[in-house]
C-alpha positions in Angstrom: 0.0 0.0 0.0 1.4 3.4 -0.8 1.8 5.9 1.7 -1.3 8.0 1.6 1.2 11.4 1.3 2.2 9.7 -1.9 1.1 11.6 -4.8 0.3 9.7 -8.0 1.7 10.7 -11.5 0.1 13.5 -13.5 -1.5 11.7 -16.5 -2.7 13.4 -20.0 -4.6 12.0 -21.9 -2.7 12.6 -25.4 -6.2 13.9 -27.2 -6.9 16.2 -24.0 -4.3 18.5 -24.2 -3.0 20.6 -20.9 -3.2 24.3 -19.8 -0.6 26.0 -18.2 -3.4 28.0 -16.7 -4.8 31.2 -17.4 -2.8 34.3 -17.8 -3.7 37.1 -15.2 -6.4 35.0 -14.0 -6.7 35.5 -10.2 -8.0 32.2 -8.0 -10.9 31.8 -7.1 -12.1 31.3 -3.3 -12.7 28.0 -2.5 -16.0 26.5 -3.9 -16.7 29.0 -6.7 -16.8 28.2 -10.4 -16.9 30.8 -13.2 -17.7 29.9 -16.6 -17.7 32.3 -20.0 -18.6 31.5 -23.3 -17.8 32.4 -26.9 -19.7 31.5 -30.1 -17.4 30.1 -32.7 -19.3 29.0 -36.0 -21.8 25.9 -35.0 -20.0 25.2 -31.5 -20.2 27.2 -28.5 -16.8 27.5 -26.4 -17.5 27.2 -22.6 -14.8 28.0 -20.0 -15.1 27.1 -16.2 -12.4 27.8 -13.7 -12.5 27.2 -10.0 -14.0 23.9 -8.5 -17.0 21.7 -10.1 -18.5 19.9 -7.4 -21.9 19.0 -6.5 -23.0 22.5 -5.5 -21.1 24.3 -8.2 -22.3 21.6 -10.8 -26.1 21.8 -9.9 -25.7 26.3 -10.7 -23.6 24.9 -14.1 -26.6 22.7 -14.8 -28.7 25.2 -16.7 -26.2 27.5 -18.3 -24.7 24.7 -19.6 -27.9 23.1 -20.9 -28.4 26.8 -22.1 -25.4 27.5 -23.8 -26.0 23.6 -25.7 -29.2 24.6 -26.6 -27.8 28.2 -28.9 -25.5 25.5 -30.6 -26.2 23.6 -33.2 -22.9 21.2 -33.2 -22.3 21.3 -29.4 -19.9 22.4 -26.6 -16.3 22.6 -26.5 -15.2 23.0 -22.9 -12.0 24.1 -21.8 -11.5 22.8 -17.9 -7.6 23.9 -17.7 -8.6 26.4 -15.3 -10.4 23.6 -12.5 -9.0 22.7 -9.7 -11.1 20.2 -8.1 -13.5 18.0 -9.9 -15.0 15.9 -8.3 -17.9 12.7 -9.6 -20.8 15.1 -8.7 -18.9 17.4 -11.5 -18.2 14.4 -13.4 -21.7 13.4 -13.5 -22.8 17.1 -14.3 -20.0 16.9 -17.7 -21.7 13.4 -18.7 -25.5 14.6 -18.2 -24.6 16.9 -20.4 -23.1 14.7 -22.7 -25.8 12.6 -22.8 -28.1 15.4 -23.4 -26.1 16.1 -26.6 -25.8 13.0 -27.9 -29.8 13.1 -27.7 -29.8 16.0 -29.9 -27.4 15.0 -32.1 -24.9 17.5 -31.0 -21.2 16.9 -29.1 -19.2 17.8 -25.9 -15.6 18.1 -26.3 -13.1 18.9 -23.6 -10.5 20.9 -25.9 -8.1 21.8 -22.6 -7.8 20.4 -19.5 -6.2 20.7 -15.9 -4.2 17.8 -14.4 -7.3 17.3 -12.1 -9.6 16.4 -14.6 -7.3 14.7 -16.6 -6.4 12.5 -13.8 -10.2 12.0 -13.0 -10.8 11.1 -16.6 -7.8 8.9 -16.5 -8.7 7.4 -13.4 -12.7 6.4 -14.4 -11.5 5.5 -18.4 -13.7 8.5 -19.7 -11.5 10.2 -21.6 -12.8 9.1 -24.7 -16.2 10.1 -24.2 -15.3 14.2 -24.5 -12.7 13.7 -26.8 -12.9 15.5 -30.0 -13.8 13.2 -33.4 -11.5 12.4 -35.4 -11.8 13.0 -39.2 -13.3 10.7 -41.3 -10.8 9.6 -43.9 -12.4 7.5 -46.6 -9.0 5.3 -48.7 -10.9 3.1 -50.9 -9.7 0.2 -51.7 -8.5 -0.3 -54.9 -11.7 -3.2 -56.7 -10.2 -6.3 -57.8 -11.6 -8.9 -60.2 -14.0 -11.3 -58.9 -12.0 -15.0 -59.7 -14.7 -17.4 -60.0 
């Protein structure tokens, strides 16, 4: 068993890329969350700095939903500037998820803090925020049918 003032590894997700914060942004007291938001063609760009827990989450709950309904591709959040998440703010991120997946829309975590990446990391949901890829099509060259 580790010693519990061992501190694990910071892990990044390679498709999550890290923050190194915000310039000139002052911290937040402990238990706030700020978010803004940007429109940026079909996707709205949401940022939240500060802690996402279960209080914080439940005030994010209809901005977000909100800011997902003026969209018409979804949300890309930028979390670089949390730090604490914790499953009640997980849960908030994956409600919302799943409400966009409902409307044929996305949630994609563009930047995040070693907090959430960790967290991610940590549950194996990563994956679920992380941006799609491009579709390549490389068709395959037909070949004759032998008979």
């Amino acid at each position: 068993m580790q010693h519990p003032s061992h501190r694990a590894p910071s892990l990044t997700a390679p498709a999550l890329p890290r923050r190194s914060g915000h310039a000139g942004a002052k911290p937040l007291p402990p238990g706030q969350t700020v978010t803004s938001y940007a429109t940026s063609g079909d996707r709205v760009r949401v940022t939240v700095r500060g802690e996402l827990d279960l209080v914080s989450g439940n005030r994010l709950r209809n901005p977000l939903g909100e800011a997902l309904a003026t969209s018409t591709g979804g949300l890309d959040l930028d979390l670089s500037g949390l730090t604490f998440c914790d499953c009640a703010g997980l849960t908030v991120l994956l409600e919302l998820r799943r409400r966009a997946l409902s409307r044929g829309k996305t949630i994609t975590i563009q930047h995040t803090s070693p907090t959430v990446d960790r967290l991610l990391r940590l549950l194996g949901a990563q994956d679920l925020f992380t941006p799609p890829r491009p579709h390549r099509s490389n068709p395959r060259p037909l070949t004759p049918a032998t008979a």
